[in-house]
N, C-alpha and C positions, 0 to 999 in steps of 0.2 A: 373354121379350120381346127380349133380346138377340139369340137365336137368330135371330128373326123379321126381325130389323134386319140380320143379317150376311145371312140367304139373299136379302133383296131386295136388298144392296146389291151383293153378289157378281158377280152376270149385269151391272152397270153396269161396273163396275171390268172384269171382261172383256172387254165389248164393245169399251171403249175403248183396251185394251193391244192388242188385236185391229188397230185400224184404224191405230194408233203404230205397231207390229213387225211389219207385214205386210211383209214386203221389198219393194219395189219395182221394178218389170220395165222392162227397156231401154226407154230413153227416157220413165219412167215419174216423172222426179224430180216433188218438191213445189215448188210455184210457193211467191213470200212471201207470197202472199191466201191459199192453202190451209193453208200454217203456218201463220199468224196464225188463221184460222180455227179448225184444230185446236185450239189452243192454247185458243181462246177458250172451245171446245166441253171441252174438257176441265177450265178451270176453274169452268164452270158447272157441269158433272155433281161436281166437289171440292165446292162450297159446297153440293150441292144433299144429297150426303152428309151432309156436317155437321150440316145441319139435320136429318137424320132420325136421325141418332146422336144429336143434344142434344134430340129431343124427348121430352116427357115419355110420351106416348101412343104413339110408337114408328110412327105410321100416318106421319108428315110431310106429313097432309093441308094442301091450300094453304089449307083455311079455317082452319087453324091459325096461319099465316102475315098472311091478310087479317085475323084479328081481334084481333093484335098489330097490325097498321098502324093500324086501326081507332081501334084506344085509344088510340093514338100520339096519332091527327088529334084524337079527341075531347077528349084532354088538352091539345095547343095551342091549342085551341077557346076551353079553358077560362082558360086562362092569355094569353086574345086575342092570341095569334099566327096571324092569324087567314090569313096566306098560306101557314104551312105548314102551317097544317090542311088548306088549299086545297088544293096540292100533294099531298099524301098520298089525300086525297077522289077528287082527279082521277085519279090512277094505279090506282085499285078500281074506274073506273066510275062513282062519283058523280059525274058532270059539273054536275048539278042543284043539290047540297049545296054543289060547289066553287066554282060561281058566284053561289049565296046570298052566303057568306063574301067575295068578292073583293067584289060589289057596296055589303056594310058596309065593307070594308074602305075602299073608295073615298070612302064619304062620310067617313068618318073621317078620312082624309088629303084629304081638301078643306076642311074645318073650320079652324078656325084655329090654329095652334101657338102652344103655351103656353113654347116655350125653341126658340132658336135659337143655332147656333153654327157658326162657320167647320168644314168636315171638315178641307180642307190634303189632303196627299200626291199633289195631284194638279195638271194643266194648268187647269185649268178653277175658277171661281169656285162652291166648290161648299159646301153649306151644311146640316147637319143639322137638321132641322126636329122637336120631340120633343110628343105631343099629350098629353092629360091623362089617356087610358088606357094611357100610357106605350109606343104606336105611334112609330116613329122612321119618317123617310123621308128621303130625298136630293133638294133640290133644287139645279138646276143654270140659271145665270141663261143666257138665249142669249147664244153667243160670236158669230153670224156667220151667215151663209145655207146656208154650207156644213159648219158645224160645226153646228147646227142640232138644241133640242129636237124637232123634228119627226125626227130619226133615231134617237131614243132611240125613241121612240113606234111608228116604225113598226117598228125592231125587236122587240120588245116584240109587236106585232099579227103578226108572222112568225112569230114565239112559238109564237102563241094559234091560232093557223090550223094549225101541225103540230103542236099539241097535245103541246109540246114539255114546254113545266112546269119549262124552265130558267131563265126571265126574271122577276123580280119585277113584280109590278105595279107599267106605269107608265104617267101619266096627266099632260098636257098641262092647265098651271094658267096663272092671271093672278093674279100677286104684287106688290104695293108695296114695292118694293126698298128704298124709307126705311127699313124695318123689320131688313133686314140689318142684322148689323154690317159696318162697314169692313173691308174684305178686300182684299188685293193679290194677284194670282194670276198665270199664268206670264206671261202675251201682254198684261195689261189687269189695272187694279183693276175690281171694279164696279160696274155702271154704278147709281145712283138714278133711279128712277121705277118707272111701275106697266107690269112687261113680263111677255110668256108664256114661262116656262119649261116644264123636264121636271119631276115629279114621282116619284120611285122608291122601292116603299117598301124599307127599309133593315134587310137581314136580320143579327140576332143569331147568335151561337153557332158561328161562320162564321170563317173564315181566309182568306188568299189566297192561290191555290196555291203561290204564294213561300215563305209562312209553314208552309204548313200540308202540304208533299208534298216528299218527297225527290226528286227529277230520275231516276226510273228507269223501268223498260219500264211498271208500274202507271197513273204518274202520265201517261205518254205518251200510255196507252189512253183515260184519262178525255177528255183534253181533246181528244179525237178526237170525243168524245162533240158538241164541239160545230162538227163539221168541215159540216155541211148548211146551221146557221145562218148559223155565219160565211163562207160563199161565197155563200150566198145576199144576207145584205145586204151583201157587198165589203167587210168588215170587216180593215181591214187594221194593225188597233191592238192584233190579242188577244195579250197577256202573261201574264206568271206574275202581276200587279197586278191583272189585273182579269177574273178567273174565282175564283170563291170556292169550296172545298171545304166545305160543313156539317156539324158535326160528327155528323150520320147517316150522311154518306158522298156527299148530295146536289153534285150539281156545279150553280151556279148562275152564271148569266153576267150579267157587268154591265158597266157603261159603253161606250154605244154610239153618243155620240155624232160619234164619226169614224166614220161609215159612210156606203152610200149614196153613195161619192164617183163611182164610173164613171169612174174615172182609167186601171184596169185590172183584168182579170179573170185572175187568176192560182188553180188547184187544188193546193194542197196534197198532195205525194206521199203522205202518211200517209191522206188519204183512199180510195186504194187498197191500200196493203196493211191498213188497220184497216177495210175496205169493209162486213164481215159485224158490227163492232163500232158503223156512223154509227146516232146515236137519229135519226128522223123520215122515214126512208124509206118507209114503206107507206102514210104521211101524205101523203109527196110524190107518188106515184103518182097518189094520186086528186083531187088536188089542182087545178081547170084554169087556163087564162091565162086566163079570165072572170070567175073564184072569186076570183083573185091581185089584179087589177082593181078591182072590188067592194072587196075590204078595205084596199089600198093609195090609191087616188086621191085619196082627200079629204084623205092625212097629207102623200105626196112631191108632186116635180113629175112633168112629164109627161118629160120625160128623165132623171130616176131610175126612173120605172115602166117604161119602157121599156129602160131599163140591168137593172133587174132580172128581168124578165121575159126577157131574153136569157141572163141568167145560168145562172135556172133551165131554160133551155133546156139550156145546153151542159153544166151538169151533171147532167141526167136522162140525157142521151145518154151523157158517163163511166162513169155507173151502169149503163148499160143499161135504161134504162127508154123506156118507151114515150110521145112528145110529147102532149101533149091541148092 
């Protein structure tokens, strides 16, 4: 079986010393997109070895791969975690299974919370909500028109339209804020009475890339990962604070509600040279300004839809892609 495992892995490892040592002909250098690309290519073809060196059956067929995720999903299932069961569902093609799940999910976190407490570490009056199946979520009271649960939400729907599966579910509620406790927060204490905030639900097991990633080319690539979203809704707040690494490896994004500002539109250099690394391109492709429309209008206004629908304009064009 070993044998079997060295001769298929063999022709990979060549191929790709092949396309690294090939010398290179006048006027022939490698662009930073190309490197980074090889790069990227070559540490896929590395993990994609590993996996078939640590398999037991020695084939590293992918359904080998899907039915460890599988049991993954099914075991947070079990243990109602029931968004990264979602997550994991949606990533196989279960679209149908992953939106069973978010929809319990949702009534669950609309129900009422059985423990409340201040979160802290942040700008915003923000507040752990813990229900009686022991679901936690983050509610966040509205600051303001422009700091606004409604940017939460509709990041969140940007999400869910490129099928990103970065964003927790989150869900626009109406809270009696009596019910807080008193809290002092950066700008304002909280305000009492019955207002709409954001609702997000509040993933476990989870660091912040602060905490949870050393500052190196790895930790760089990840958060590239979320270079589409955050240009698309002008997200001009993302930190090491508030992108979560999960201890699967999952990169998930939160706190959004400074977005949406249309103050200015500025790209990220790292979106081109980590070009062939951005999640949600094929997504954005098919994507159109009628589609964008449709799922945005009833969260922003009408000069944020229009701020964003500009955006994604000028970065389908960066990309090269073609406008719809």
């Amino acid at each position: 079986m070993r044998l079997f495992k060295t001769v298929f892995i063999l022709p990979i490892f060549f191929s790709c010393f092949q396309a690294f040592a090939q010398e290179p002909q006048e006027n022939d250098a490698l662009s930073p997109q190309t490197a980074a690309y090889m790069l990227s290519e070559f540490e896929n073809i590395s993990a994609r070895v590993n996996m078939i060196l640590s398999s037991p059956s020695g084939d590293g067929a992918c359904s080998k791969c899907d039915n460890s995720l599988l049991e993954s999903a099914k075991d947070y299932e079990t243990k109602g975690k029931l968004q990264e069961a979602a997550w994991i569902y949606a990533s196989l093609g279960m679209n149908a299974k992953a939106n069973e799940l978010l929809a319990r999910l949702e009534i669950i976190m609309r129900g009422e919370p059985v423990e409340i407490k201040p979160l802290g570490g942040g700008v915003s009056c923000t507040y752990i909500f813990k229900y009686k199946d022991g679901t936690k979520a983050v509610y966040k009271q509205n600051e303001s028109d422009q700091y606004s649960y409604k940017n939460e939400v509709a990041a969140y729907t940007v999400d869910q339209v490129l099928n990103l599966n970065m964003t927790p579910l989150t869900l626009a509620v109406d809270f009696d804020t009596k019910k807080l406790p008193l809290m002092h927060c950066y700008y304002k204490s909280a305000t009492k009475g019955k207002f709409t905030g954001s609702l997000a639900y509040f993933v476990t097991d989870s660091k912040t890339a602060y905490q949870g990633l050393n500052y190196n080319d790895q930790s760089k690539l990840k958060v590239t990962q979320l270079g589409i979203l955050d240009s698309l809704v002008d997200n001009t707040d993302r930190h090491s604070g508030n992108w979560l690494v999960h201890k699967s490896g999952k990169i998930i994004a939160i706190d959004h509600n400074r977005t949406f500002d249309g103050s200015y539109f500025s790209l990220d250099a790292s979106l081109m040279l980590y070009r062939d690394s951005l999640v949600g391109q094929e997504q954005l492709k098919k994507v159109t300004a009628e589609e964008w429309t449709k799922a945005l209008e009833p969260i922003v206004t009408k000069a944020q839809l229009k701020s964003f629908l500009d955006r994604r304009k000028q970065l389908m064009k960066v990309l090269s892609m073609d406008v719809k």
